[in-house]
Every structure is written in C-alpha cells, then in structure tokens.
C-alpha positions in Angstrom: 120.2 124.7 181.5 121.3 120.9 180.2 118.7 121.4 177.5 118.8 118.3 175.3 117.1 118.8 171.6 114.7 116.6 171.0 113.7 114.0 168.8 110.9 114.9 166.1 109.3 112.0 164.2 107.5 113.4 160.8 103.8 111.9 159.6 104.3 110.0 156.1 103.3 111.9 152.8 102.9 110.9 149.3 101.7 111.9 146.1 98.3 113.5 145.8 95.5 112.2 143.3 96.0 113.0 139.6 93.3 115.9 138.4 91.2 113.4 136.5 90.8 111.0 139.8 89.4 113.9 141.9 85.9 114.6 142.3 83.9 117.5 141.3 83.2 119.0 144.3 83.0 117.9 148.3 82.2 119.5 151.2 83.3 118.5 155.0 81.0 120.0 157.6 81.4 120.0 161.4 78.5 121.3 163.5 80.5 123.0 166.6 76.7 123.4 168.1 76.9 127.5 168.4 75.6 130.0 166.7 77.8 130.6 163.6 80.3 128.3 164.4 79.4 126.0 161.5 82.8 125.3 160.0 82.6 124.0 156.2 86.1 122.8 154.1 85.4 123.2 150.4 86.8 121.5 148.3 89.0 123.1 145.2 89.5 120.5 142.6 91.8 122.5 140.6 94.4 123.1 143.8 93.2 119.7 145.5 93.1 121.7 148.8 90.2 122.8 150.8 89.1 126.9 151.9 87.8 127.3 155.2 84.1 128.8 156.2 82.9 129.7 159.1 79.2 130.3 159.8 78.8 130.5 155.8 81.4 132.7 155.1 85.2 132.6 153.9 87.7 131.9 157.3 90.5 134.7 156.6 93.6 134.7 158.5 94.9 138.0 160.0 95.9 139.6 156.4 92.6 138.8 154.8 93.6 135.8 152.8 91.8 132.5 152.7 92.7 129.7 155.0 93.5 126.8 153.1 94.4 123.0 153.8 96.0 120.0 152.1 94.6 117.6 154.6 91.6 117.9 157.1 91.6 115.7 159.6 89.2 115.9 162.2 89.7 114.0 165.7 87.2 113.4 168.3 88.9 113.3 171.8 87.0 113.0 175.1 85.9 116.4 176.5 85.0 117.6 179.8 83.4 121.0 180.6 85.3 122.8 182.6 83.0 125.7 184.0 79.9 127.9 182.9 82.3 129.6 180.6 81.2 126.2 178.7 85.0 125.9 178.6 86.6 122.3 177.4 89.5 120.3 178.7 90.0 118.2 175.7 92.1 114.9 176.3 94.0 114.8 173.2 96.5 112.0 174.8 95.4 108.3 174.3 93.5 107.0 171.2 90.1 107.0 169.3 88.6 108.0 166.0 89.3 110.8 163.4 88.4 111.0 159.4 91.4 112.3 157.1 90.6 114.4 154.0 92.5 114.6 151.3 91.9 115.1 147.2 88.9 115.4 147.8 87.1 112.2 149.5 87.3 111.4 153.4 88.3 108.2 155.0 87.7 106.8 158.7 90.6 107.1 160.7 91.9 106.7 164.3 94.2 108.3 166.0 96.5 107.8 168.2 99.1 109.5 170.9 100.7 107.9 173.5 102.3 111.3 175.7 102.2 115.1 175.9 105.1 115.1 174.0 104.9 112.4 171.1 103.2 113.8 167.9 99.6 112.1 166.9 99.4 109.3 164.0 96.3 108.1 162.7 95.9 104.7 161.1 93.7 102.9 158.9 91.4 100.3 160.0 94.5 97.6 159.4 96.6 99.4 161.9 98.6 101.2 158.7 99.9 104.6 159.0 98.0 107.1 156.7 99.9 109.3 154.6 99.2 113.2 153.7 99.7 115.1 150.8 102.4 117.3 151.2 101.0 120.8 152.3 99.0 122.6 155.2 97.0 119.7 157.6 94.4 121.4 159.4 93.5 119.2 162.4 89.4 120.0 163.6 89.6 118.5 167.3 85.7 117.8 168.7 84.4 116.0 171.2 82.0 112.9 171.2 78.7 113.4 169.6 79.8 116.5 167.0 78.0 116.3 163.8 81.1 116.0 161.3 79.5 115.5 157.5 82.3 114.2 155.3 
C-alpha cells in the first residue's frame, strides 16, 4: 500500500527529585462537574508517583490494580458540545495552557500541537521544553472553566 513509517519525536525526561526534596504529601484534584466523576492523583512520596481516584475511591484498571502515574499533566483544550448526549468535541490541535506534575509539586504549563499527527509538547513560561520523569504520564484533557486544584 506504499506505507511509509513514520517519524516519532520523544518528550524529554530526566532524573526525578531525590526522596528528601519531595514533599509529604499532595493532592491534584479536577472537578469533571458530574456526579462522582471527581478525579484525585495522590501523591506517594515513597514511589514519587501518583494513584488515581475517582469519585473518592481507588481508579483500578481492568485486573483490579491501581492506576498509577509518573507525571500528570492536565491540558485544557477548547470544547464544544456536541449533542444532548452532553457529548464533547475536544480541539486538542493548536495551543493553550496545562499544569505538569511530577515529584510531587505542579507547575503551569502550556501546551502545544501543531497537526493531528505531531505529538503534544508543553513548555514553560520561557518557551523551554518540560521534561518528565521517566515512567507512566497520564494526560487529564478538560475544557475551559474545569476546576483543576494542584
């Protein structure tokens, strides 16, 4: 079929936050505005990852075990409802903001993505390339006006 293999450009990582440079504890909270949807990343010092809840309780994947992240980044694109279904068409092309978590502490991010196929970066306020720990990134993609608690 003259398929061609792409190209596949990586995100940066780098080495995660020594144990004694990690806080406590830290919670990230977005509000998807229904009914036990309220999605919490906990932070786990001891792993410097975050576990999942949804609507106050653990998030298991299919086999029952926890869903865990390295990095949680959570990107607001512009939304449009689609029908009374509530359904979204979520424009996840083009640029705006995001927060990344990692090792426990949340920065301000934005994001950016310039075609269907290129892969999404997200930059600091200087216009540098963030950089993840090397593990799961969970991305949380909202639209304008969710309540995101980092």
């Amino acid at each position: 079929k003259n398929l061609e293999q792409g190209t596949y450009f990586s995100w940066t990582y780098g080495d995660e936050a020594i144990l004694e440079q990690r806080p406590a504890s830290s919670t990230v909270k977005v509000d998807l505005e229904m009914k036990g949807y309220l999605v919490e990343w906990r932070y786990d010092r001891e792993n410097n990852s975050y576990v999942r809840y949804l609507g106050g309780l653990p998030h298991r994947d299919e086999s029952g075990g926890f869903i865990v992240a390295k990095n949680i980044v959570v990107q607001t694109v512009p939304a449009t409802v689609l029908d009374e279904h509530l359904r979204l068409k979520m424009d996840t092309v083009g640029q705006g903001e995001a927060e990344l978590c990692k090792d426990g502490a949340c920065r301000p991010a934005e994001w950016r993505k310039n075609s269907v196929s290129a892969r999404t970066r997200y930059y600091d306020e200087n216009g540098n390339e963030l950089s993840f720990n090397r593990g799961t990134t969970w991305v949380e993609v909202v639209r304008p006006g969710t309540d995101v608690t980092p």
